[in-house]
N, C-alpha and C positions, 0 to 999 in steps of 0.2 A: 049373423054367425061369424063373420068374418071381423066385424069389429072386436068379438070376444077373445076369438082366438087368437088377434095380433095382437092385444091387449100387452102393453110395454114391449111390445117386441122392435122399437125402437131405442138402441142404444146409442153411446158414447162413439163417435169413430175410432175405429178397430180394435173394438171392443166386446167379448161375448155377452153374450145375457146375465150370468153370472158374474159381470167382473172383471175376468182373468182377458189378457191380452187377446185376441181373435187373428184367425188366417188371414186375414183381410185388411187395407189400410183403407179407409173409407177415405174420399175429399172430405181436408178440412173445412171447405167452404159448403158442405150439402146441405142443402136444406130440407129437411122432416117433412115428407108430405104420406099421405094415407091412398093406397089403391079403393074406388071403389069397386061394390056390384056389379054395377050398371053406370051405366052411361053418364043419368040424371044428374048425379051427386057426384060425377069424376072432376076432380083437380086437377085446375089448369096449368102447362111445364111452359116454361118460358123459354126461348134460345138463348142458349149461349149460359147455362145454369147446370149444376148437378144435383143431383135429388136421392136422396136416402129413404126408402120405404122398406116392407117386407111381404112376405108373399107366403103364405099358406098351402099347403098339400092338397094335393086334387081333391074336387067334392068338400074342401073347408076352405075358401075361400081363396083356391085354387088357379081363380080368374078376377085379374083385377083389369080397372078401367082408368087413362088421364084422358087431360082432354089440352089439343092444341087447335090454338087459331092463327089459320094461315095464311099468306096472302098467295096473288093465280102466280108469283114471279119465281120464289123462292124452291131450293129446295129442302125438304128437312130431313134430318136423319135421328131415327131414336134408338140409342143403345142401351140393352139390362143385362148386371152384369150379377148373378146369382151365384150367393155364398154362403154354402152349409155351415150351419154352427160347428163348434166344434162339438165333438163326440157324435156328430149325427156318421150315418150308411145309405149308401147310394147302391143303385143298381145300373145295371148295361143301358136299360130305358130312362132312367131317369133323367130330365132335364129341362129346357127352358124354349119356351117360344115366343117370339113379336112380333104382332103385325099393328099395321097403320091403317084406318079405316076409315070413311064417308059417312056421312051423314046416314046412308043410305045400307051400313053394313057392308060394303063390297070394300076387299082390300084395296090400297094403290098400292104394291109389287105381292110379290112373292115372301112370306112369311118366311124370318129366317127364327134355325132352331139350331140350338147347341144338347147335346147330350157327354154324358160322363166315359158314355162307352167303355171298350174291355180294361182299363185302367181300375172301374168300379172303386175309383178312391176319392172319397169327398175334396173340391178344388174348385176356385172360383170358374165359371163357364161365363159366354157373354154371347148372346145375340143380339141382331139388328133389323130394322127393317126402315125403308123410307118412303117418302112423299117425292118422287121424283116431277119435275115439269120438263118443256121441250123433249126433242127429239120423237119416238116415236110415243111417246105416251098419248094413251088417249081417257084414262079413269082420274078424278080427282087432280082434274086441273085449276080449277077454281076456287077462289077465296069461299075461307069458309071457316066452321067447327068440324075438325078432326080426333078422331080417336084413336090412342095409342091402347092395343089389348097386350098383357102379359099375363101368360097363362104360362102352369107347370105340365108336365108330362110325365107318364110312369105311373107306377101303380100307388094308388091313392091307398087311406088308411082302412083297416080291417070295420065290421061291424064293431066287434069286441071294443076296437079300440075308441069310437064316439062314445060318448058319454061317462065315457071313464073319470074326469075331471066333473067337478062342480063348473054349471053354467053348459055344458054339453060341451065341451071342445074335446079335441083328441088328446090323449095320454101323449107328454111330451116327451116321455120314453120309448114310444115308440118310432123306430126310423123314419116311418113311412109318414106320420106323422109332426115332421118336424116343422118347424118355420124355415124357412131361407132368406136372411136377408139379401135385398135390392139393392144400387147403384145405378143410377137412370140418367144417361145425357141425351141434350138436347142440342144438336149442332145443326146451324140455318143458312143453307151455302147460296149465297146470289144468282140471278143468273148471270147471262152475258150479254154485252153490250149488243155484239152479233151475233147469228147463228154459225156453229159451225158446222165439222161434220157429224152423220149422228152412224160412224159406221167404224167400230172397233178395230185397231192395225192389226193387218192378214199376218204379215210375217212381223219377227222380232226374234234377238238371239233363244233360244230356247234352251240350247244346250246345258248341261247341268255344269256352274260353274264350278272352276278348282278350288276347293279350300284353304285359304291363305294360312301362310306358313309364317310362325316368326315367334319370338318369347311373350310368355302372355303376358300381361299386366293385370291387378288384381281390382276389381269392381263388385263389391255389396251391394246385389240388385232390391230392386224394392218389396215392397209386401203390395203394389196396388197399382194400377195405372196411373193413380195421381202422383205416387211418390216411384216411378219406374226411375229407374237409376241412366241415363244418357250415354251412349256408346257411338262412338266416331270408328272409321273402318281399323280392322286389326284384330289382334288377339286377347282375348280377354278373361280370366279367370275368377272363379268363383266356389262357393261351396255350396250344397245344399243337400237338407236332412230329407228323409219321406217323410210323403205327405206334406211337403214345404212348395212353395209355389214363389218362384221368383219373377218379376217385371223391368224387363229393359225397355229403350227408346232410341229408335234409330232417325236421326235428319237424313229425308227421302227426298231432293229437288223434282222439278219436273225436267221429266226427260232421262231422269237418273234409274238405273235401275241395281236392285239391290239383293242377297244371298245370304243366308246363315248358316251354320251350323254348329247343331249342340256334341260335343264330347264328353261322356259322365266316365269318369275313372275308376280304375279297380278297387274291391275293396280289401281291404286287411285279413279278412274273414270270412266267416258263415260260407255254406253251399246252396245246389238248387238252381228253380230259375224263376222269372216270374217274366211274365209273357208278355204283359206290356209297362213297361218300368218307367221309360221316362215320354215324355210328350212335349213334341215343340211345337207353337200357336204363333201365327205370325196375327196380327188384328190394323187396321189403316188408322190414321188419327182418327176417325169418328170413332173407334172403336168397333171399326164392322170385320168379321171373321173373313180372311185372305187364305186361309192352307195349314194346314198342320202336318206333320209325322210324327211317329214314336218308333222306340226300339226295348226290345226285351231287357234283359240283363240276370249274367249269371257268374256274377262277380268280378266278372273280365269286362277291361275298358269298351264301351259300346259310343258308336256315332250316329244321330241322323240328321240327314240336310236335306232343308226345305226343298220341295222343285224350282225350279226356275220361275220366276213370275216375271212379267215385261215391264219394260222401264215406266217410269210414271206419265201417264198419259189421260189428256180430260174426256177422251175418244174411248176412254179404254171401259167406261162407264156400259157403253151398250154393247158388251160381251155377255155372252151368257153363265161363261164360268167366272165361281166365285175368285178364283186366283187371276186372272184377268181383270172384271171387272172392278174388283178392289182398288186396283190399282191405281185409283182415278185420280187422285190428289198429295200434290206437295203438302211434307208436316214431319211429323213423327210418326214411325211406323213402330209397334209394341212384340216384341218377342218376349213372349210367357212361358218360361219350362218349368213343368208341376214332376216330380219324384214320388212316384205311387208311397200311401203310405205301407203295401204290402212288402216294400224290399225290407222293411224294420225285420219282420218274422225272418227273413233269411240272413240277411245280413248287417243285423246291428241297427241300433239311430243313428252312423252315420256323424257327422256330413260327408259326402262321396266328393271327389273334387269334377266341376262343372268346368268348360272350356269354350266360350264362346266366340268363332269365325265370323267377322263380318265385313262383308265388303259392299262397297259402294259403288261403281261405275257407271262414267258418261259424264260427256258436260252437261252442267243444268242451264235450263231455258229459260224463259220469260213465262211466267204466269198467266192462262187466259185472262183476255180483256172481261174481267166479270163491271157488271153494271154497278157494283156496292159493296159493301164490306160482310164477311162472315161473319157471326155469331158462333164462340167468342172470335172474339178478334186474331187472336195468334192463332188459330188452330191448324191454317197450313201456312203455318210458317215455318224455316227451316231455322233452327237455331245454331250454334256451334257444338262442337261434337263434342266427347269426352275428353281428345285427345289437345283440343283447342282449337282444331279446324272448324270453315265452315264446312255447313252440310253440304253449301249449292249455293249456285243463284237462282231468285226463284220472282222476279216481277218487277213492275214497272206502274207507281201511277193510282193503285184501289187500295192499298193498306194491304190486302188480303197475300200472306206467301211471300212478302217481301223479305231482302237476305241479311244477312246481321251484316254484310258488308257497305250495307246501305246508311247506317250508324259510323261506322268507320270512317267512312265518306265525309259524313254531315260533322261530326268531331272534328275530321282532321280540314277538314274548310274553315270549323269556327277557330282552330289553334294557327291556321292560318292566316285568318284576319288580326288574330291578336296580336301574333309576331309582325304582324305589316307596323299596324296600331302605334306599339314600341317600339318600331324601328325608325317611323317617321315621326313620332313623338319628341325621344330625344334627339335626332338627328333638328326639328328645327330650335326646341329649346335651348341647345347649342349655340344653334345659330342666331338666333332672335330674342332669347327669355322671351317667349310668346306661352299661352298657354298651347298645352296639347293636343293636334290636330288628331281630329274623330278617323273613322275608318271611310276611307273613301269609296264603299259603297255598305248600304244598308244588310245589317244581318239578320235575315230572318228570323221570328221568334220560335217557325218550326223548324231550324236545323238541327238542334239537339237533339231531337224524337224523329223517328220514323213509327207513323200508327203501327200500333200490333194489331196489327189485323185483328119351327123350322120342321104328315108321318113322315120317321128319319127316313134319312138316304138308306142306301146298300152301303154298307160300311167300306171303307176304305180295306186293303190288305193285311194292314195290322188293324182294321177297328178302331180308326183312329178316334178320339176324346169327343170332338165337337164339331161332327156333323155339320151341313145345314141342308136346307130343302130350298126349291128354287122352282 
């Protein structure tokens, strides 16, 4: 059933089924692969890869299967990131869940789940779930064959609506049954050389910080986490239509910790109000969900800023909450703000002007001593910011987090030998007509390169977008 109904439901990245451009910027690197059934027939994801498939309506093929093999050291983490075609409708339940499984059926964590909540406006959502090792784990510590399940939630399609199509699939008219395309990574974190602690920091500033004040500069955020547009601390401006869904990228060192806030501006027009209008998602470089807020809007300029989460910390892993534990790793951290596409009935298509506050605070630290390199390589790495800065310093020694200042370094070493090179060069030429003496000591052939490395909760007060369960 399931192969009928996804039948082409593979397209172009960011691209709808029809053709016409899509919500969505898919990785141009994904590679096509098919959800199954069952287990038997599930495809295997590799680390360090992204994967394009799509996902079917509860009860049509509703529940798909990969399959990863792992080894006892590693940890893994899988994120799917589901996106309504266009013209489909969502509901309060509607949404996405992953878990990681054993040979055995039993999860290794807590299944996390993203829903659309009271926004009820079709926007990419993203859940995660992983294969942790160390610390206090005791499920699915061992090499093996694992399963990654992705399943939808919400109310599946009508009787009426099966068999409406030749071959039995669901009327693609109908909301409920719609496809959604997938976006699936696979990120393989090392362990550590040593153990550390496995016990989450009690205190850290909490306080909600102040929003930084200053003239914004203007940033085209992206349509997708692969193309999220990079932002260094300060002020930042932007536009965006409902129903439009923007992607930034924040470099997060360890040890650093960091705050946002979204401002969406007045409009021109229309009256009214719509109750949850805009929604800001904060997600970690795996793409695993950290915290969200939203706020109403009723034409008048509206703010909301994230809570506080604690600086980056590898401790911060064995927390129970998800803004906490999130925290756990230097990289890029993704701020997603989606614009209900209900403000359009009140107040025009818009674009509203967007305002993004970000700040960054603390010095960055050293990188745990991990045993190996992540899958991909860069994923906690800190790059340089929008503004030109770096993010941090972020390690010493594994590839893995290492700081763009570390290139800097190695450059300005190799411009260093070269000036010696030339300076002693023609200084004996001068002196002797001899040929030109070499560099007095060996250059490395690595200094150029430094390696690159959810049933819902109780809603939030606003109800907020994307849940998870834990």
């Amino acid at each position: 059933m399931a192969a009928v109904a996804l039948c082409g439901a593979l397209t172009p990245a960011g691209w709808a089924a029809d053709g016409t451009p899509g919500p969505y910027a898919f990785a141009e690197d994904a590679t096509a692969v098919r959800g199954a059934e069952g287990t038997t027939d599930s495809a295997r994801l590799d680390a360090g890869h992204t994967y394009r498939s799509a996902i079917g309506p509860s009860g049509l093929g509703g529940r798909l299967y990969y399959r990863l093999e792992l080894d006892a050291a590693s940890t893994a983490y899988v994120s799917a990131t589901a996106v309504p075609r266009t013209g489909a409708s969502v509901s309060y339940s509607d949404g996405l869940k992953v878990s990681l499984q054993d040979g055995n059926g039993r999860n290794c964590s807590s299944s996390g789940s993203a829903h659309f909540g009271a926004t009820q406006s079709p926007h990419p959502i993203a859940a995660w779930a992983a294969r942790e090792t160390g610390g206090k784990q005791y499920a699915c510590q061992t090499a093996g064959t694992y399963y990654v399940v992705v399943e939808r939630s919400g109310a599946g399609p009508s009787k009426a609506s099966r068999g409406a199509t030749p071959g039995g699939t669901a009327d693609p008219k109908s909301s409920a049954s719609r496809v959604w395309d997938l976006e699936i990574g696979y990120v393989s974190e090392p362990g550590l050389k040593e153990a550390r602690s496995t016990t989450a920091p009690e205190t850290w500033d909490s306080a909600t910080p102040e929003a930084l004040a200053g003239t914004p500069r203007h940033r085209d955020g992206g349509a997708g986490f692969s193309t999220a547009t990079t932002l260094g601390q300060g002020v930042w401006r932007d536009g965006i239509n409902p129903g439009q869904t923007r992607f930034y990228k924040v470099p997060v060192g360890w040890g650093q910790q960091f705050s946002a806030t979204a401002d969406l501006g007045s409009s021109s027009g229309g009256d009214g109000y719509v109750g949850t209008a805009l929604a800001l998602s904060l997600y970690n470089p795996v793409r695993g969900f950290v915290d969200d807020v939203g706020s109403g809007y009723d034409g008048r300029q509206r703010s909301a800023a994230l809570a506080a989460v604690p600086p980056v910390a590898y401790e911060n892993r064995y927390a129970l909450s998800d803004r906490v534990s999130g925290m756990r790793f230097a990289g890029s951290y993704y701020l997603v703000v989606h614009l209900a596409e209900q403000v359009a009935d009140r107040f025009g298509d818009g674009p509203l002007g967007l305002t993004l506050r970000v700040r960054v605070t603390g010095a960055a630290r050293s990188e745990p001593a991990y045993a190996g390199r992540p899958l991909p390589h860069d994923v906690f790495d800190v790059a340089a910011g929008a503004d030109g800065t770096a993010g941090g310093s972020t390690g010493t020694g594994n590839g893995a987090g290492r700081v763009t200042t570390m290139k800097l370094l190695a450059v300005g070493g190799i411009g260093l030998g070269s000036l010696l090179v030339l300076t002693l060069g023609a200084w004996t030429v001068a002196a002797r007509r001899r040929r030109p003496i070499r560099a007095p000591w060996p250059v490395s052939a690595e200094a150029e390169t430094v390696p690159a490395p959810l049933p819902a909760p109780e809603p939030a007060p606003w109800d907020r977008g994307t849940p998870r369960s834990r």
